[in-house]
MIMI-216242 format. One record per residue: residue number from 1; residue in three letters; chain; z, x, y of N, C-alpha, C in turn. Coordinates in steps of 0.001 Angstrom, whole numbers, m for minus. Last residue first. Layout:
<atoms>
  num  residuo  cadena      n.w      n.u      n.v     ca.w     ca.u     ca.v      c.w      c.u      c.v
  NUM      ALA       A        Z        X        Y        Z        X        Y        Z        X        Y
...
</atoms>
This chain:
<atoms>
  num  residuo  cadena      n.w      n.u      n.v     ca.w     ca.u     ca.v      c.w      c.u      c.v
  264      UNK       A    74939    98074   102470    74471    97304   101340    73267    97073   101066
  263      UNK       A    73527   100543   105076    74527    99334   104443    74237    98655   103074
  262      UNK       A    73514   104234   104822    72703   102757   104783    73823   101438   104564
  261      UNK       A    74774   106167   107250    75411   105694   105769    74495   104238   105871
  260      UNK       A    74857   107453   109369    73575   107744   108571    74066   107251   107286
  259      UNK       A    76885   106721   110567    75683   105772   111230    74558   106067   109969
  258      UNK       A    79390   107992   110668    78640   106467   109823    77755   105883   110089
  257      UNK       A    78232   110460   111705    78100   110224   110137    77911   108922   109404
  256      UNK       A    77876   109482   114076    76796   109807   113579    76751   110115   112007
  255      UNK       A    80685   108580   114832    79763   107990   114772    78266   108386   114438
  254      UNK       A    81833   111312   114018    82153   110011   113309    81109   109172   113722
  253      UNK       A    79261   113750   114996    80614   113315   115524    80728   111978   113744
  252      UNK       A    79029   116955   113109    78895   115591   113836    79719   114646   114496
  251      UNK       A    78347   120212   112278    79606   119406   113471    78960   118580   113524
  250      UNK       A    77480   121082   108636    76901   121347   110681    78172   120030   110735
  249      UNK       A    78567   122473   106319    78095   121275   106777    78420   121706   108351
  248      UNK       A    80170   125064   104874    79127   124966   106050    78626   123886   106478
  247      UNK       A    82308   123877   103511    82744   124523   105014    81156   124968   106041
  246      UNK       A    82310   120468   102449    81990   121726   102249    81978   122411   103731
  245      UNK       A    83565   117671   100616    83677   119005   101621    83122   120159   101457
  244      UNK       A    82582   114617   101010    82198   115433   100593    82477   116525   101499
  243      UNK       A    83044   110812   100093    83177   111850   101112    83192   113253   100304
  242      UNK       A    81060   108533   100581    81636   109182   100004    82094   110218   100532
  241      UNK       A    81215   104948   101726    81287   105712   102138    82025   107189   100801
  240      UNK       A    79724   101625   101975    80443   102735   100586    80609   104381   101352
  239      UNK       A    79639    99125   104488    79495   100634   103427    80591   101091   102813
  238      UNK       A    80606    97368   106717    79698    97327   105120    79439    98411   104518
  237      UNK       A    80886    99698   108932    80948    98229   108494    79962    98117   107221
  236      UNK       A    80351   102119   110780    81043   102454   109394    81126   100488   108556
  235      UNK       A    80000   101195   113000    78787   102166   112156    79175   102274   110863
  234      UNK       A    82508   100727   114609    81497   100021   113981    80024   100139   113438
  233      UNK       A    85077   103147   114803    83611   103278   114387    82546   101779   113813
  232      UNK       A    87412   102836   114317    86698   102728   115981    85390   102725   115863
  231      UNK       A    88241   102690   111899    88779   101726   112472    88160   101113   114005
  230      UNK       A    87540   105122   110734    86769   104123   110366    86767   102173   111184
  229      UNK       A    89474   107297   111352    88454   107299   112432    87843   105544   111841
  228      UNK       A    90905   106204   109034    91745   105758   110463    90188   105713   111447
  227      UNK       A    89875   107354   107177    89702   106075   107045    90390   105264   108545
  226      UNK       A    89384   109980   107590    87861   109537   107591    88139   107604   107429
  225      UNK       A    92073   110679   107254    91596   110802   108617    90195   110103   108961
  224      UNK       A    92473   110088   104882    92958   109619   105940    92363   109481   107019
  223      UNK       A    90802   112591   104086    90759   111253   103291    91513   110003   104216
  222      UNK       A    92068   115014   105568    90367   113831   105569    90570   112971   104777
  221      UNK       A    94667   114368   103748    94663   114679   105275    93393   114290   105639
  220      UNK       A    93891   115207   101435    94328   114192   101309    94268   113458   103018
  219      UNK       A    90940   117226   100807    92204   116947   101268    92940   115282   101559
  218      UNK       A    88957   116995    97852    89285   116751    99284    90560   116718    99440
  217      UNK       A    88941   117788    95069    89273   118762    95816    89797   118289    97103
  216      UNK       A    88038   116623    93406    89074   115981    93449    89690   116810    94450
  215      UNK       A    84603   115242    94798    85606   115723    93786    86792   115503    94307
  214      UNK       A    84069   113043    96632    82769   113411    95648    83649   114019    94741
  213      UNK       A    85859   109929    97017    85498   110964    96807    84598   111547    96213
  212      UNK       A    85219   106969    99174    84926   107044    97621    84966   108961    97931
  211      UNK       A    86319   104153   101201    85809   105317   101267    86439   105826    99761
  210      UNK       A    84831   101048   102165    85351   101895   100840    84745   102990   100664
  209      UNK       A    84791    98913   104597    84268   100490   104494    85524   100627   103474
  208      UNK       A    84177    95509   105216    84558    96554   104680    84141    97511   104998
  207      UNK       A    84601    92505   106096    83768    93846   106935    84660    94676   106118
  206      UNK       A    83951    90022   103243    85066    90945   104900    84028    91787   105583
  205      UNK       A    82561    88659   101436    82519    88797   102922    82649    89557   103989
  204      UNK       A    82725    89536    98860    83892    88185    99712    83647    88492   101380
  203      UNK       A    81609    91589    97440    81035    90054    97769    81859    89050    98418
  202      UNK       A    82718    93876    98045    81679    93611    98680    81262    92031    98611
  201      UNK       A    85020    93420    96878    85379    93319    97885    83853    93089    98850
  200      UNK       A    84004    93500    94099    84376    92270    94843    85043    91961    96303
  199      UNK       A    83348    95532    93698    82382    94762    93585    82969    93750    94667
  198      UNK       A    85975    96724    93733    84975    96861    95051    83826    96254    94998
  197      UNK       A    86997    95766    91733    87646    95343    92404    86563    95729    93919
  196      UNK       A    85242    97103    89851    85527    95598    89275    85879    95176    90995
  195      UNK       A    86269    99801    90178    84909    99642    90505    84479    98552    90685
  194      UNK       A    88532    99964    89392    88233    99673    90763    86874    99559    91174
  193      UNK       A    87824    99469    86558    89092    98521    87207    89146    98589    88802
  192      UNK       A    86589   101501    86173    86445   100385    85580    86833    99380    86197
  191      UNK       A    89159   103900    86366    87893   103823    87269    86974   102185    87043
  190      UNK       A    90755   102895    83954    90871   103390    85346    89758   103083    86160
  189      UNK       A    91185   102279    81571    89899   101925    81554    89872   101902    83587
  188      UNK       A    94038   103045    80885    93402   101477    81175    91913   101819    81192
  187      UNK       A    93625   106331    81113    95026   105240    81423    94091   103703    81655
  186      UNK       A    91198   107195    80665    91993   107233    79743    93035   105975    79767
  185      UNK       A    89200   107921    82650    89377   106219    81989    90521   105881    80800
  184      UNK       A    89880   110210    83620    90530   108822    84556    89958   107606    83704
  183      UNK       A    88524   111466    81944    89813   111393    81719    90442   110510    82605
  182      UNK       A    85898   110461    82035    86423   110550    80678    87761   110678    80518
  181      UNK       A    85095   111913    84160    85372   110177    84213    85972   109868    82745
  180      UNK       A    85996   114505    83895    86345   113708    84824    86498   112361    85022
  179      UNK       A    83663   115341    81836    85155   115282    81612    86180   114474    82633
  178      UNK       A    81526   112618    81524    81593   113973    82647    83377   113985    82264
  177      UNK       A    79992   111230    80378    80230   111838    79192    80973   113485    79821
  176      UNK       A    79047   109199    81794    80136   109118    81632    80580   109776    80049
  175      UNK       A    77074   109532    84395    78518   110627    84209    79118   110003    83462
  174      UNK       A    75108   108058    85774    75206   109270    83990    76091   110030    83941
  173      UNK       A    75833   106462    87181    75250   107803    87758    74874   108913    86844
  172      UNK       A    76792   104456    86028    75309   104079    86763    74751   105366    87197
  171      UNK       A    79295   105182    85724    78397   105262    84554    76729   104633    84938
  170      UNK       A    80891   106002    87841    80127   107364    87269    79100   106623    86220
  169      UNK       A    81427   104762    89959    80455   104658    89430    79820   105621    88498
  168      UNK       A    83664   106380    90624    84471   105343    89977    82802   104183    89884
  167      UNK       A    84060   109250    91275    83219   109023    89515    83707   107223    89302
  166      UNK       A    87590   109340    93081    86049   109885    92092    85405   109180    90959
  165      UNK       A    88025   106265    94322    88599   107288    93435    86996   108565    93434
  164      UNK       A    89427   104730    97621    88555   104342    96328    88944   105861    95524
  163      UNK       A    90952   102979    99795    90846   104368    99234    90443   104050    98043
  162      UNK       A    89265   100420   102160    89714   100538   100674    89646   102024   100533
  161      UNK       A    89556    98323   104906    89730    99810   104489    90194   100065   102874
  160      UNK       A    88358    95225   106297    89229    95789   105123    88690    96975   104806
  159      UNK       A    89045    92891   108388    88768    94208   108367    89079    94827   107123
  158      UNK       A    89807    90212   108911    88685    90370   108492    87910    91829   108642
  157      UNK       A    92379    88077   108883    92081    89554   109049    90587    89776   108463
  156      UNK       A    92501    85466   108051    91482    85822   109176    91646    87157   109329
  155      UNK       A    94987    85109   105875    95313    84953   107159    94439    85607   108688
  154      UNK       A    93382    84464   104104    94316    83313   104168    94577    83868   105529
  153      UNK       A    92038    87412   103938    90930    85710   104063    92326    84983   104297
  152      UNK       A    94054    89279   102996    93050    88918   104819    92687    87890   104823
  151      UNK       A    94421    87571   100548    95589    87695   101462    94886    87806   103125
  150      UNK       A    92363    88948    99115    92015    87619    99362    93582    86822   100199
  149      UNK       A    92967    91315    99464    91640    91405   100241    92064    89414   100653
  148      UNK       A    95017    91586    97665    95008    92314    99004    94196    91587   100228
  147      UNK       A    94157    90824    95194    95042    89969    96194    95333    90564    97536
  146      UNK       A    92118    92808    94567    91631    91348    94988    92567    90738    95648
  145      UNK       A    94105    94995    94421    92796    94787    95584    92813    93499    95688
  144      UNK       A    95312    93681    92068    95918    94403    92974    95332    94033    94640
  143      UNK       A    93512    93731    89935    94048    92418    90804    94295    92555    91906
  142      UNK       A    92661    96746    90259    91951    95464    90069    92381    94222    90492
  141      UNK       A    94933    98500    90817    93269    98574    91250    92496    97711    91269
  140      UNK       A    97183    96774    89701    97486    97216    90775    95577    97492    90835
  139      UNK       A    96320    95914    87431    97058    94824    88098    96946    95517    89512
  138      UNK       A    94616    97958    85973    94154    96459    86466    95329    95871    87015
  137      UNK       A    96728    99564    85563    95359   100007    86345    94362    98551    86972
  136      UNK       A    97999    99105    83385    98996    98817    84939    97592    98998    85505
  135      UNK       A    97808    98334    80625    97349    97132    81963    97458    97604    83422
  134      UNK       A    98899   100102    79247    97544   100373    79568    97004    99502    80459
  133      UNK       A   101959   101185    79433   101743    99784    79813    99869   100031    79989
  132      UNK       A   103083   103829    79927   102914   103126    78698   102118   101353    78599
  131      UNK       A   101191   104790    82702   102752   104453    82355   101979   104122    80742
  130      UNK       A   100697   106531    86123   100533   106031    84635   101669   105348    83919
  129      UNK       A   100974   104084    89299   101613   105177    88289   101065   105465    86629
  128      UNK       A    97830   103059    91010    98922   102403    89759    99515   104146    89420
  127      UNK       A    97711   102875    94458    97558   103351    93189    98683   102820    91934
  126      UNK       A    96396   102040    97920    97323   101723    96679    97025   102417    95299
  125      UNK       A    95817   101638   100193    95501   103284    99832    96664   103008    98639
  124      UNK       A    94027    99880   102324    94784    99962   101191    94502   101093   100675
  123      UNK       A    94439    98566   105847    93755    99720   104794    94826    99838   103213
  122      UNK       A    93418    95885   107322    94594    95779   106557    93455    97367   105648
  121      UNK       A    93737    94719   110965    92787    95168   109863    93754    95688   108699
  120      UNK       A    95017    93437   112509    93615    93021   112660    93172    93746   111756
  119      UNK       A    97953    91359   111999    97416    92557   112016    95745    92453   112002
  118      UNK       A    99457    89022   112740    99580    90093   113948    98645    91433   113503
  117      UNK       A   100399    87436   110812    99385    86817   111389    99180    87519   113025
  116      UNK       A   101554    89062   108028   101361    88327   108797   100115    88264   109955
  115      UNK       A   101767    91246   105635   100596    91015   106474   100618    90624   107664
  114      UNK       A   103624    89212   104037   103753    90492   104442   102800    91060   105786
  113      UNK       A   102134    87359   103657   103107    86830   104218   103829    88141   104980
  112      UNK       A   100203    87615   102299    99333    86953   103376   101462    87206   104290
  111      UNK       A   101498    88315    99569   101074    89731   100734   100301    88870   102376
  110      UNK       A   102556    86219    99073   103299    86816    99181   102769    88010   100090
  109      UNK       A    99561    85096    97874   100544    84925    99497   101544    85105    99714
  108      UNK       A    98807    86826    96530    98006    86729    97699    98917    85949    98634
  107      UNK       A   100714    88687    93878    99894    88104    94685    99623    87622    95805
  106      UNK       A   101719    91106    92685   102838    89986    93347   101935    88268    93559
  105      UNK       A   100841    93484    93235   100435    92794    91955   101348    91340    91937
  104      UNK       A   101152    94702    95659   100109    94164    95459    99660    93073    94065
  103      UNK       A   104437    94269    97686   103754    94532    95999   102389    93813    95809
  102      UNK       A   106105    94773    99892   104304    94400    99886   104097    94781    98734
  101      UNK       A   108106    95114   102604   107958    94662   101640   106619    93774   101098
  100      UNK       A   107570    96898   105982   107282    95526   105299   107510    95799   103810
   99      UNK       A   108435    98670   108353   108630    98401   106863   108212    97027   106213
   98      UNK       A   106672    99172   111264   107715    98455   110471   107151    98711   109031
   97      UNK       A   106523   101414   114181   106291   101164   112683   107359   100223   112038
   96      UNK       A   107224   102148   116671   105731   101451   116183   105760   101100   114676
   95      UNK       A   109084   103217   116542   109661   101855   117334   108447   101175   116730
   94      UNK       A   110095   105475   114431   109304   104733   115030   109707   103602   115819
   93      UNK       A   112128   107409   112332   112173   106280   113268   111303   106766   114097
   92      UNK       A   109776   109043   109651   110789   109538   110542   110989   108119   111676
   91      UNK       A   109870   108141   106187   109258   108464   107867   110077   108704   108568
   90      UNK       A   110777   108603   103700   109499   108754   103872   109290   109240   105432
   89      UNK       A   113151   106435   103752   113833   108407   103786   112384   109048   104114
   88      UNK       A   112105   104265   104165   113097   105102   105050   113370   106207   104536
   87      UNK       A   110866   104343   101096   109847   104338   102758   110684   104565   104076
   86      UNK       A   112822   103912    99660   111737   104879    99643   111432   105368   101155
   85      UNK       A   113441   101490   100398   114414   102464   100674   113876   104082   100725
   84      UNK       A   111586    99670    99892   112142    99830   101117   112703   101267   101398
   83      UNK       A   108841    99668    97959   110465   100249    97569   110784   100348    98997
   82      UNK       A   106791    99091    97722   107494    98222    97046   108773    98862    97044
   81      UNK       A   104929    98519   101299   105707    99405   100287   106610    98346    98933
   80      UNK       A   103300    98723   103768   103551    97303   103190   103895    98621   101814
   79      UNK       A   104034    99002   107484   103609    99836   106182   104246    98803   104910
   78      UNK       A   102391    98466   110384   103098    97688   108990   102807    98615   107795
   77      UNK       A   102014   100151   113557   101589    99903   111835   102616    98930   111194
   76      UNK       A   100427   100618   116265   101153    99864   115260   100961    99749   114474
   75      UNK       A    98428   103491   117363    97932   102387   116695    99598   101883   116142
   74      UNK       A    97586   105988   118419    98296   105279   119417    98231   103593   118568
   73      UNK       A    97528   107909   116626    96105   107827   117541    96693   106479   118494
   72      UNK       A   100247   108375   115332    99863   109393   116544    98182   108802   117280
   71      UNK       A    99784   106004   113742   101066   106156   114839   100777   107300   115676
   70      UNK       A    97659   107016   112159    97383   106196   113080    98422   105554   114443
   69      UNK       A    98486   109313   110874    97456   109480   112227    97409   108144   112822
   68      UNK       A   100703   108589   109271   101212   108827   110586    99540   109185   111725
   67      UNK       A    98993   106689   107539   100557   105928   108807   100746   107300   109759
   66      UNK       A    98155   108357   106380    97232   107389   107431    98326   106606   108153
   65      UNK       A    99717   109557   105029    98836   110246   105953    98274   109587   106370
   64      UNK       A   100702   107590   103397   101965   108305   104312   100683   108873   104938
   63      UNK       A    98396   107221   101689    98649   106194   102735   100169   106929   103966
   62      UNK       A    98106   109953   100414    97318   109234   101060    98026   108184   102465
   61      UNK       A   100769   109497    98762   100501   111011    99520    99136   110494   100321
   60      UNK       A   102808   106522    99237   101772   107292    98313   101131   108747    99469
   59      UNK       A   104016   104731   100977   104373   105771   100794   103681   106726    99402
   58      UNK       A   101483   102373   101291   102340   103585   102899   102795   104801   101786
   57      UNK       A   100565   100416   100394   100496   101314    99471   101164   102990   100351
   56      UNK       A    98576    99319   103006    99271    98932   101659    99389   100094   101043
   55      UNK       A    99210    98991   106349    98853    99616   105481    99175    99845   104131
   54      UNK       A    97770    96976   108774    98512    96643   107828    98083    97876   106937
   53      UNK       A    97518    97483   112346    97572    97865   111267    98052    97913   110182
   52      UNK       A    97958    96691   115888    98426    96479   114543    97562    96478   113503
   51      UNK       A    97808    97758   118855    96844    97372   117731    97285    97510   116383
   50      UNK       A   100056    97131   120860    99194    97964   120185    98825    97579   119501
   49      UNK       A   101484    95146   122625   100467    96228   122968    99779    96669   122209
   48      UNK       A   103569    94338   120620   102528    93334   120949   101202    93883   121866
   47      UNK       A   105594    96557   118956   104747    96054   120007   103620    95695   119876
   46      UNK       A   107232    95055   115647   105833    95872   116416   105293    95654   117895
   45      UNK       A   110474    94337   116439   109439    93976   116268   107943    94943   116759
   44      UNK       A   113340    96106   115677   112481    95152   116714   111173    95221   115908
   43      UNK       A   115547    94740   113072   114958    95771   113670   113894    95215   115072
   42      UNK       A   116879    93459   111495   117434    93010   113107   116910    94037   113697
   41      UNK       A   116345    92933   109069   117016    93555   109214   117291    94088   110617
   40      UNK       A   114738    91136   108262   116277    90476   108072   117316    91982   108208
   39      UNK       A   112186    92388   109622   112304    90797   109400   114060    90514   109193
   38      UNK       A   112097    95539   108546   111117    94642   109316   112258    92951   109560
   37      UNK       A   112988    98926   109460   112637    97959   108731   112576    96689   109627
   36      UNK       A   111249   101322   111105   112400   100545   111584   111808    99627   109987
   35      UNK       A   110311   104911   110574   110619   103674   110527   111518   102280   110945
   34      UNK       A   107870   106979   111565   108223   106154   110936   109659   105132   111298
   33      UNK       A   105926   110480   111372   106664   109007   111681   107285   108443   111167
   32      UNK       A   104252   113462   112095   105499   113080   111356   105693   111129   112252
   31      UNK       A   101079   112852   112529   102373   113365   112945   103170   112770   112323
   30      UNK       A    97749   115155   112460    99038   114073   111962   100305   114618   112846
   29      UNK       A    94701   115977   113468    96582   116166   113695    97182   115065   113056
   28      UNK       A    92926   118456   111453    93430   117426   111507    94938   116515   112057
   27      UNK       A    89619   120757   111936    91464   120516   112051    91654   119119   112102
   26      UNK       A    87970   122488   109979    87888   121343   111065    89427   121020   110662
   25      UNK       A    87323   124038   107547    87933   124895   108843    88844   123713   109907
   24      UNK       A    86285   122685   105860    87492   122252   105599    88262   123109   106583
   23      UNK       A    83772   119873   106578    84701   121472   106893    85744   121374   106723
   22      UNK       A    82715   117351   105047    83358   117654   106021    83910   119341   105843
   21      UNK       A    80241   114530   104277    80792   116154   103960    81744   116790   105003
   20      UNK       A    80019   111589   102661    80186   111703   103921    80838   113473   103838
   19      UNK       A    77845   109521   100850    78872   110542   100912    79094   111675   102300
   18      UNK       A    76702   106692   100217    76223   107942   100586    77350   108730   101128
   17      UNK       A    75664   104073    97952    76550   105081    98428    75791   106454    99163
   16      UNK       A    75252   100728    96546    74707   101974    97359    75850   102954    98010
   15      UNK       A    76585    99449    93832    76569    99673    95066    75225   100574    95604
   14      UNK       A    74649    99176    91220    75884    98663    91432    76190    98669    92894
   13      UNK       A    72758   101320    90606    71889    99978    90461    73043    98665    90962
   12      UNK       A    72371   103815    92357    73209   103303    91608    72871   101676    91574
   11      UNK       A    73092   107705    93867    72444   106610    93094    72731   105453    92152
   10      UNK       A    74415   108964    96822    74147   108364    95270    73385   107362    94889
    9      UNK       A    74036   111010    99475    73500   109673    99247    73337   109475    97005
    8      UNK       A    76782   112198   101267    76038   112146   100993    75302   110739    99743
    7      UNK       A    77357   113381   104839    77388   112272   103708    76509   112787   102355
    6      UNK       A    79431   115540   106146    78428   115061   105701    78838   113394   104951
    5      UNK       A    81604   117101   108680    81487   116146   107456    80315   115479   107546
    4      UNK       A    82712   118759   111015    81648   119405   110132    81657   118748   108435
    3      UNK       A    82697   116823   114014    83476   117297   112573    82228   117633   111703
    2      UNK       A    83718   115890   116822    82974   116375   116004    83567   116886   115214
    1      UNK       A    84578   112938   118934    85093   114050   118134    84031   114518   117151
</atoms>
């Protein structure tokens, strides 16, 4: 598949990054999906055919768009949610999709348990709500992740898809006097807190790809779509991936964008 998305390349004494550009002409299919609940509710079980997919954080405007490309690219999902009931009125019945119960701030083997021992790669497209509580950004971006990630390690999933933010290196990049990082550090010290948490996804091993926005403009729909393609693409392993739209960037395919992304 070709697509008119770039990368492109930041600077940064913390990760390496290079940002990935896409057309915003270039079409994207989703499809409406969804749900059977999971385990005590006598639903069936994910076929054992398809390639199971743990996705944290399902009913957020992101992760609902990567449940359904990946139920339309022919993929089983686990959508790991803190509100069941949410997440049935969210999708439409699936035979491919289960409901799992999955609070990231819960910890690691409560989500190793959610997860179980059927999925080969686990994408997190989790976010904290603002709230009065200035902690919530670290439990959910910061712990949050870490128990995500350190949930694959207990149960050998060894694929991990992170939705990352804008500017969430802005201060290695001299942005942090950029109204943008100035106002996502407002709630907790935001960006701070995932930046903490992708350090650490880079040092625990997994095979990662943390895909990172250039603004706030991208569609939510590529933002998905650049993390589902990420699943076929072993070009995309170990990288920071940013992503960047603009409508004249030339047609590549996915494997030539993640190919021009340096690794760690």
């Amino acid at each position: 598949m070709a697509t008119n998305l770039f990368f492109l390349r930041t600077h940064s004494l913390t990760r390496t990054i290079k940002p990935f550009t896409y057309s915003s002409s270039a079409s994207t299919t989703t499809t409406r999906a969804t749900t059977s609940k999971m385990e005590n509710t006598g639903a069936p079980n994910v076929n054992d055919n398809k390639r199971k997919i743990f996705v944290a954080g399902a009913t957020g405007s992101t992760g609902k768009r990567i449940v359904e490309q990946l139920l339309a690219k022919g993929f089983a999902v686990k959508a790991g949610v803190r509100d069941v009931d949410k997440a049935k009125t969210t999708f439409e019945d699936n035979p491919f999709l289960q409901i799992v119960k999955a609070d990231v701030t819960e910890g690691s083997y409560k989500l190793a348990e959610a997860i179980g021992n059927d999925a080969e790669a686990v994408i997190c497209a989790t976010g904290f709500r603002p709230s009065l509580d200035l902690f919530t950004p670290w439990k959910v971006d910061n712990f949050g992740t870490v128990n995500l990630v350190d949930a694959c390690k207990k149960n050998n999933v060894n694929r991990f898809i992170l939705i990352s933010s804008i500017l969430v290196n802005g201060a290695a990049m001299g942005q942090i006097f950029n109204p943008a990082y100035l106002f996502l550090n407002v709630f907790g010290l935001t960006l701070i807190a995932k930046l903490q948490a992708e350090n650490y996804i880079r040092k625990s091993g997994i095979n990662y790809t943390i895909d990172t926005l250039s603004t706030g403009s991208i569609s939510r729909d590529l933002v998905a779509e650049v993390a589902v393609e990420a699943l076929g693409h072993p070009e995309s392993s170990y990288k920071v991936v940013e992503i960047v739209s603009r409508p004249e960037a030339p047609k590549r395919s996915f494997e030539d964008l993640f190919g021009s992304v340096k690794q760690r």
